[in-house]
C-alpha positions in Angstrom: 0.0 0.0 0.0 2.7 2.4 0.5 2.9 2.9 -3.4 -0.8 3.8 -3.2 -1.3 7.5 -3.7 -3.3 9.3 -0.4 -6.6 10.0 -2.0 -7.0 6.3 -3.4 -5.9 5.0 0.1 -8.5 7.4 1.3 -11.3 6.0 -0.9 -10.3 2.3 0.4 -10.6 3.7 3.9 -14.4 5.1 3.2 -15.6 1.6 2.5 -14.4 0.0 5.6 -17.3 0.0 7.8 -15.8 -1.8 10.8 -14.5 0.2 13.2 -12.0 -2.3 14.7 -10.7 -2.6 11.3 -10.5 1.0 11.1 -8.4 0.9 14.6 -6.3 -1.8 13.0 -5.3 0.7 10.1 -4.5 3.5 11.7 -2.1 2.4 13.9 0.5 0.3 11.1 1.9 3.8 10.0 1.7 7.4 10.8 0.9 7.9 7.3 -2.5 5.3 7.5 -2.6 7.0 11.0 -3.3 10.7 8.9 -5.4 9.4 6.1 -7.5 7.7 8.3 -8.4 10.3 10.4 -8.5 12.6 7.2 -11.3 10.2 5.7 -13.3 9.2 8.8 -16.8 10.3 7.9 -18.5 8.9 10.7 -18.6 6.9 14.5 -20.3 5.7 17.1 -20.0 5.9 20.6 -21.2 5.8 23.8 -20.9 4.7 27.4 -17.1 3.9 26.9 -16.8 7.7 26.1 -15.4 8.9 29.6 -14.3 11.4 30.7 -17.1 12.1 27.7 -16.6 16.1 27.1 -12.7 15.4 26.5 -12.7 12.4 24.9 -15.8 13.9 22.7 -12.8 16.9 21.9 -10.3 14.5 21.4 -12.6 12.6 18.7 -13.5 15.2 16.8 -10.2 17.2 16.9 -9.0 14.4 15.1 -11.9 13.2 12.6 -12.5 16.8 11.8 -14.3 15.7 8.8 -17.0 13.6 10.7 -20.1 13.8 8.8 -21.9 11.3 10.9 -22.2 10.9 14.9 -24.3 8.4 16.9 -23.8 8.7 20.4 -25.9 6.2 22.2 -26.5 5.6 26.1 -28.4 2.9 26.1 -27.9 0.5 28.8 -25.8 3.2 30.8 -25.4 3.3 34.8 -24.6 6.1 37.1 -20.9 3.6 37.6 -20.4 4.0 34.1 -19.0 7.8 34.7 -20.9 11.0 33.4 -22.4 11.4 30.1 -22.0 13.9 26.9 -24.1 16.5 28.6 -24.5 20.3 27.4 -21.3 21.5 26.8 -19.6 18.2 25.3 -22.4 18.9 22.4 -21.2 22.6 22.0 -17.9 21.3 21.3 -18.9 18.7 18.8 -21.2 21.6 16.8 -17.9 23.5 17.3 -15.3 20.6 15.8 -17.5 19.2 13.4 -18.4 21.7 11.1 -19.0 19.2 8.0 -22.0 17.1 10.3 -24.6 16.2 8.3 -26.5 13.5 10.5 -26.5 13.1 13.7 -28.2 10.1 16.3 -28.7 11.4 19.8 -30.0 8.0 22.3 -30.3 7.7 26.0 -28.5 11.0 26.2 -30.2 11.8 29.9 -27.7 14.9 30.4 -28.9 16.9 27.3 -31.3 19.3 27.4 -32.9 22.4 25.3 -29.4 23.9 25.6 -27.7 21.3 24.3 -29.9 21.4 21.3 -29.8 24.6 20.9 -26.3 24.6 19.8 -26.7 22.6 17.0 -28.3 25.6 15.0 -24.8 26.5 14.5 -24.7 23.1 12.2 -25.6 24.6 9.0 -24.7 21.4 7.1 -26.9 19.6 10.0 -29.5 17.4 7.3 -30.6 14.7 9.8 -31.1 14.9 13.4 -32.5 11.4 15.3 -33.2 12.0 19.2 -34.4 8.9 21.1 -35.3 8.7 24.4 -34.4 12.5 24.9 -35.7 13.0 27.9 -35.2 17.1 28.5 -35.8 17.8 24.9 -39.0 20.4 25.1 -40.2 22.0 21.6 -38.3 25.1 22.2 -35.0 23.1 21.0 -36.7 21.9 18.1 -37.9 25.5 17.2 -34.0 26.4 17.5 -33.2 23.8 15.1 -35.3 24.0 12.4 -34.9 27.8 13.0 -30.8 27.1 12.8 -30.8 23.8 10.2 -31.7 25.1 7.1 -30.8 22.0 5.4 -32.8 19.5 8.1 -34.2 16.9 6.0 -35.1 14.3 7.9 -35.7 14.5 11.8 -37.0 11.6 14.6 -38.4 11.9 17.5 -38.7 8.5 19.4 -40.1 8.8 23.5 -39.3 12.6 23.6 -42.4 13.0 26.3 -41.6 17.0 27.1 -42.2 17.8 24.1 -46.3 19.2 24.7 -48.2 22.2 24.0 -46.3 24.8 21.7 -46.0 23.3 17.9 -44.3 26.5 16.5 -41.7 23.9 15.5 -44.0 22.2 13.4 -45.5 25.4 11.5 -41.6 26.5 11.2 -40.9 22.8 9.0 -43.4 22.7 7.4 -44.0 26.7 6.2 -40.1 26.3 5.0 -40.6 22.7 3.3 -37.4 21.5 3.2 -38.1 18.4 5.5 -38.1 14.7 3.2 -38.5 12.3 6.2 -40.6 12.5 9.3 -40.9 9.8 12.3 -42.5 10.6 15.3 -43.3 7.0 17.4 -44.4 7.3 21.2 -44.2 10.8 22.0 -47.0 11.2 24.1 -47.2 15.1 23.9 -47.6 15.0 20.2 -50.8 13.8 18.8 -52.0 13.1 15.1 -53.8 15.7 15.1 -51.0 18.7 15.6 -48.9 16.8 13.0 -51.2 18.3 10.7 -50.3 21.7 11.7 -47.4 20.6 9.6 -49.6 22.0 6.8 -47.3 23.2 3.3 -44.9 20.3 4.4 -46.8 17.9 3.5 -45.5 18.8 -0.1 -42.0 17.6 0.2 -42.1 15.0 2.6 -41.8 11.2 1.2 -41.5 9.1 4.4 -43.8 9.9 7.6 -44.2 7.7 10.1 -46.4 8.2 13.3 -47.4 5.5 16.2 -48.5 6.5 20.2 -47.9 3.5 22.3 -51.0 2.9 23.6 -54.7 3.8 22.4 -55.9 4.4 25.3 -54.0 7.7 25.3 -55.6 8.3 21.8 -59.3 8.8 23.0 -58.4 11.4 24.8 -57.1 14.1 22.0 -58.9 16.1 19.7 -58.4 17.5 16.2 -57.9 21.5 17.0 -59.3 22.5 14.0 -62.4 20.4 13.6 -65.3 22.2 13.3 -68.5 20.1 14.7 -71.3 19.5 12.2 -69.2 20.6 8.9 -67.9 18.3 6.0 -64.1 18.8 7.3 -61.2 18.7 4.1 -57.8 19.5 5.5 -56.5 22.0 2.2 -53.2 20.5 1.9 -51.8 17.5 -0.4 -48.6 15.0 -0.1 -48.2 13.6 -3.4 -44.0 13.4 -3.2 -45.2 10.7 -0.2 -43.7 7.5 -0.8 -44.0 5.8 2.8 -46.5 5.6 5.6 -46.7 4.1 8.6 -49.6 4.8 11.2 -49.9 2.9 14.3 -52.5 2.9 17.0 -54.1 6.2 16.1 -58.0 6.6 16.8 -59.5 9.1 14.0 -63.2 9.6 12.4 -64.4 10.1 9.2 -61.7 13.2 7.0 -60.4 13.6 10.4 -57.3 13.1 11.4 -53.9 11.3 9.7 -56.5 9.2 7.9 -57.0 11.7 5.6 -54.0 11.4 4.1 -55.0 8.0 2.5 -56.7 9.6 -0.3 -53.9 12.1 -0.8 -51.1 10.6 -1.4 -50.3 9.2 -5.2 -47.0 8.8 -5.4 -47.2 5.7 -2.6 -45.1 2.6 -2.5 -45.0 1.6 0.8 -47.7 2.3 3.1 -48.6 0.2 7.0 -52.0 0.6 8.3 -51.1 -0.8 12.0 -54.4 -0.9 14.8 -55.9 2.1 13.3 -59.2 2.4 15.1 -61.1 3.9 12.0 -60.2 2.1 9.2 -62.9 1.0 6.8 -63.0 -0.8 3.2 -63.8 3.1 1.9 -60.6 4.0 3.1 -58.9 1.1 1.6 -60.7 1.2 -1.9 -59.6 4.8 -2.0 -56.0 4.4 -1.4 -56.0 2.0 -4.0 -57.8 3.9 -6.4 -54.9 6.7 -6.0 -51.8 4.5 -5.5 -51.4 2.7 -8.4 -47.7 2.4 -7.7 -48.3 0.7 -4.6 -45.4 -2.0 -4.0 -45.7 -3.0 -0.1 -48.9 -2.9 2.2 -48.8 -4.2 6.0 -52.5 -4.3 7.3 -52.5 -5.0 11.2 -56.3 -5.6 12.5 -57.9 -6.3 16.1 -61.5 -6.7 16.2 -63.9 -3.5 16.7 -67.8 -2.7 16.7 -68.7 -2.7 12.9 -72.6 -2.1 11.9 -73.9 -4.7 9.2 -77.1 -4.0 7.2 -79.2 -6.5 10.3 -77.0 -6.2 13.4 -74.0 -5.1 15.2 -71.1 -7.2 14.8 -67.3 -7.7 16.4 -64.9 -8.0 14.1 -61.5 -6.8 12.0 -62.5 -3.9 10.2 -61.8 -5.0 6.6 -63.5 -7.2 3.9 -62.7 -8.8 0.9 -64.1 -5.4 -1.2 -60.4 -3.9 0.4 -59.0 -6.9 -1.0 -60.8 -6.8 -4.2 -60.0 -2.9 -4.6 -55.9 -3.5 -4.1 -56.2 -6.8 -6.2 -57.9 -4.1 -9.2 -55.7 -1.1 -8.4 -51.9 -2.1 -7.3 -51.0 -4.4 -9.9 -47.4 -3.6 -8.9 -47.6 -5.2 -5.0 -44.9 -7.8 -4.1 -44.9 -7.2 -0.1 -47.7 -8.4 1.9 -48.3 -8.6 5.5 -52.1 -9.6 6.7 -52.1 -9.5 10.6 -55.4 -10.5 12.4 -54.9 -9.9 15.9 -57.1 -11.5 19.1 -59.3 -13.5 16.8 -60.8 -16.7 16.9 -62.4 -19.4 14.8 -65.7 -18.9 16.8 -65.9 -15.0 18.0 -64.5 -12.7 17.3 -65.0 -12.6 13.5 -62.1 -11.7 10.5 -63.7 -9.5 8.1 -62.1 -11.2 5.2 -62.9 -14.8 3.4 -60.5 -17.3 2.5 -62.3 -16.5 -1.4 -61.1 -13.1 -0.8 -57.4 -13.9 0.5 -56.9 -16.4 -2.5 -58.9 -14.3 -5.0 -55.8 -11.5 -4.3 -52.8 -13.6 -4.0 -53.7 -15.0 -7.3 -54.5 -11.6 -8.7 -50.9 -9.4 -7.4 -47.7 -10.8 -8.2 -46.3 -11.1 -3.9 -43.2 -12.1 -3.6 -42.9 -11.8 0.2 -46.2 -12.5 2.5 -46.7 -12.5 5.9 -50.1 -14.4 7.2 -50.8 -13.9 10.6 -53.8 -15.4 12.8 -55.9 -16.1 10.0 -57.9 -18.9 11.5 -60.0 -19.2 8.6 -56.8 -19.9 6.1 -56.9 -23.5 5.5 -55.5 -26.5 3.0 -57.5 -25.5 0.3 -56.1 -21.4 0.5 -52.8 -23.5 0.7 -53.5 -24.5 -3.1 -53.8 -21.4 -3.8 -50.4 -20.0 -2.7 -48.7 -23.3 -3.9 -49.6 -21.7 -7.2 -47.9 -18.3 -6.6 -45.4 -18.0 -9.0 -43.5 -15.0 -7.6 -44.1 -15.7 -4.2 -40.4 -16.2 -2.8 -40.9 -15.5 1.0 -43.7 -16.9 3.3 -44.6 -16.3 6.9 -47.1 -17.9 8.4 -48.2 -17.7 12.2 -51.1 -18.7 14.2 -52.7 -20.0 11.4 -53.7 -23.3 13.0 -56.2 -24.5 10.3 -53.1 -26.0 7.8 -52.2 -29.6 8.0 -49.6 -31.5 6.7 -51.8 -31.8 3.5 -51.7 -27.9 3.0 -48.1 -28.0 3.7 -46.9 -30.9 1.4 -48.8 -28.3 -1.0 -45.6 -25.3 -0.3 -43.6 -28.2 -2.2 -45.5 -27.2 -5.4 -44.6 -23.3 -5.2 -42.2 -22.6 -7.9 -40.1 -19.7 -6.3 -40.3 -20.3 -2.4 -36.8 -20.0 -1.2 -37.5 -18.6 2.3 -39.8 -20.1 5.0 -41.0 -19.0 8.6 -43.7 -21.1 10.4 -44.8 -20.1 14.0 -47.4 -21.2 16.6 -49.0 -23.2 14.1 -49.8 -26.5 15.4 -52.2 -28.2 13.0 -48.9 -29.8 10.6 -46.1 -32.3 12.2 -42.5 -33.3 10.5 -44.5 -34.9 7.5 -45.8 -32.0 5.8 -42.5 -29.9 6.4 -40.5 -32.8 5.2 -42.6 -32.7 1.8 -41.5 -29.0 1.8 -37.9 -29.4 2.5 -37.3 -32.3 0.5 -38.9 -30.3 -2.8 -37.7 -26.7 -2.4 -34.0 -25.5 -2.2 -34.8 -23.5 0.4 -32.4 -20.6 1.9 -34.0 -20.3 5.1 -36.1 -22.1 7.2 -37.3 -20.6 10.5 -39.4 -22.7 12.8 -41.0 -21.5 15.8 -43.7 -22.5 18.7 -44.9 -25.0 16.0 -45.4 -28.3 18.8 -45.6 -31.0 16.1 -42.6 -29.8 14.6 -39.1 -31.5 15.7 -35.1 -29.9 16.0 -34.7 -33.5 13.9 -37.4 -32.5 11.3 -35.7 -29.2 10.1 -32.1 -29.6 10.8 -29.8 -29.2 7.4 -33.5 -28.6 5.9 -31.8 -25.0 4.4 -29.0 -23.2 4.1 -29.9 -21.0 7.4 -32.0 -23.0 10.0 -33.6 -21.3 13.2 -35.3 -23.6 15.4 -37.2 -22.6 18.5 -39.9 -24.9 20.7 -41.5 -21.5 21.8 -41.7 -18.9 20.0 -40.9 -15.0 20.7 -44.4 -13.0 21.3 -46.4 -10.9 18.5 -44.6 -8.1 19.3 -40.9 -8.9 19.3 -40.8 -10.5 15.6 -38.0 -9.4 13.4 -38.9 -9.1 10.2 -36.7 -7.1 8.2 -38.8 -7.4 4.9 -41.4 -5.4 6.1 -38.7 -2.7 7.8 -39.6 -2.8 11.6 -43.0 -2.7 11.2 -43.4 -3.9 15.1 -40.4 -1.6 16.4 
């Protein structure tokens, strides 16, 4: 390497993403020693950082062309020394003058102040705080006041920020923001997020969830007015992603609104929204033609049929038939029915409906999730799938070993996850395995299934006799949905 000229040493050192490896570099030569702290664009640290406001100095003294920081506290104690507090984040606004994005979690010794400084980041583009416990909406007034170039900004258990959404009005009135997430803030309802107003325009990626929505009852839309047909006069057709979770909104109130706004969608999860009807559904698909990925998470709520009142998930099969007619273009699917059972309370959809659109959209990746009324003969159905290359299926405890000797009949399956599906033993996985060239095979909670069954069935085996709860599931194809 020493006949290597700097800059193409430099360009070697941008695509190492390890930082041990990046230790290792620096310290064979005085010359790697330069070049890598020349070309450093980003790190992470966190409760090794002590004493933190000098070693903070020391870092960024030396990787003075940092363009990304992520300082995370998590799992911190009070014997793991002092944290970055105020004046350690004055110094890195003050030695980093190339930062560009910058990850802020657990930081319990920050506060407005703190955040206040990074106004003097003009270059500042992404700002993540989780778990900011201080942070009040006067800091976030300062930065998007400060930031002119904030494009994307996060906000994940902030509760102080309440009351005053001049911060909101400010983004959204100078339209530069592309990404929004706001998940568990408790002071910040749907509702004000729509004080965001000319934002709207720009933005392609908003995601909002409360925790619970309980909390969701309780807040009201500011600028309803009772007894009027209620448009809100803005549109989001750069939007590309949404994500609601656990909101509670009526008819053209609310976040749910946006639904029939947004053209330009590809990705959208609709995740416990109390609300939600077919109308809703038939719309969005009616103005997303581009729609590539849908996640649909239902528990069962009072719905009004034309002779009585009924419990059940929200949706029908006239949802299904409206994204099966309008999103020719979807390949990610996850149908979630939560708390359900085969007697009461009811799913809204059939198992005609369910096969009548995975036959009509070409999935690739599907997720099926409590459907008690998915049985062998929907099993045909998907064994038919000729794109279909990833399949999840949990709680759906109406398949038997007949239905899954079917899966061996499905021309691109590569990846399989069962879990807490108890109606198919080691025969009808066998079938599967034996057939399919599978890449991964993840088996969960599924009590007829055995370690002997599935082991070397794949290239990647997981194998667990319980399985991990609902709501701690990894699954990256649908991009944290449950996070």
């Amino acid at each position: 390497m020493e006949d290597l000229p700097d800059a193409l040493i430099g360009e070697i050192v941008k695509r190492i993403n390890s930082t041990s490896d990046l230790s290792s570099i620096s310290v064979l030569s005085k010359r790697l020693y330069k070049i890598e702290a020349e070309y450093r664009r980003s790190i992470r640290i966190g409760c090794s950082l002590c004493p933190a406001t000098d070693a903070i100095v020391s870092l960024c003294s030396r990787f003075h062309n940092l363009l990304n920081v992520d300082i995370n506290y998590s799992g911190w104690k009070q014997g793991d020394g002092n944290q970055l507090d105020n004046h350690g984040l004055r110094m890195l606004a003050s030695y980093c003058p190339m930062l560009s994005d910058l990850t802020l979690s657990f930081c319990l010794y920050i506060d407005d102040t703190g955040i206040g400084y990074l106004a003097f980041c003009k270059k500042l583009m992404a700002l993540r705080l989780n778990s900011a416990t201080k942070i009040t909406s006067s800091a976030l007034l300062a930065v998007a006041v400060g930031c002119k170039s904030l494009s994307a900004l996060h906000l994940i258990n902030c509760n102080e920020i309440v009351g005053n959404s001049e911060w909101l009005k400010y983004l959204g009135s100078d339209g530069s923001l592309e990404e929004l997430v706001v998940k568990n803030c408790k002071g910040i309802s749907h509702y004000n997020l729509l004080l965001f107003g000319p934002g709207w325009i720009k933005l392609q990626r908003f995601v909002f969830q409360v925790r619970t929505l309980l909390s969701s009852f309780e807040l009201q839309d500011p600028a309803y007015v009772p007894n009027c047909q209620y448009k809100y006069d803005f549109c989001c057709e750069s939007l590309k992603e949404l994500t609601l979770r656990r909101i509670v909104s009526l008819e053209e109130i609310g976040l749910r609104s946006l639904l029939g706004k947004c053209k330009s969608l590809e990705k959208v999860c609709l995740h416990f929204v109390i609300g939600l009807t077919d109308m809703d559904v038939i719309t969005l698909a009616q103005n997303c033609s581009n729609l590539k990925s849908i996640s649909l998470q239902l528990m069962p709520v009072s719905c009004e049929e034309p002779e009585c009142r009924i419990y059940r998930t929200p949706l029908t099969d006239e949802s299904l038939k409206a994204l099966a007619l309008g999103c020719c273009m979807l390949e990610v699917v996850e149908l979630t029915m939560f708390a359900c059972s085969p007697a009461y309370p009811e799913i809204g959809f059939t198992q005609e409906g369910l096969v009548m659109f995975f036959q009509s959209c070409p999935i690739r990746d599907l997720v099926l999730c409590g459907a008690n009324i998915f049985d062998d003969d929907g099993m045909k159905a998907l064994s038919s799938a000729q794109f279909l290359e990833t399949l999840e299926l949990m709680d759906c405890i109406e398949i038997t070993d007949a239905g899954m000797r079917l899966l061996a009949d499905c021309p691109s399956l590569i990846n399989l996850t069962l879990r807490q599906c108890d109606g198919f033993s080691d025969v009808g996985v066998a079938e599967v395995v034996r057939s399919r060239k599978l890449d991964s095979l993840i088996v969960e909670g599924c009590s007829q299934v055995s370690l002997k069954a599935v082991q070397g069935a794949a290239k990647s085996v997981h194998y667990e006799r319980g399985y991990p709860g609902y709501g701690r599931l990894n699954r990256g194809s649908l991009m944290d949905l449950n996070s």
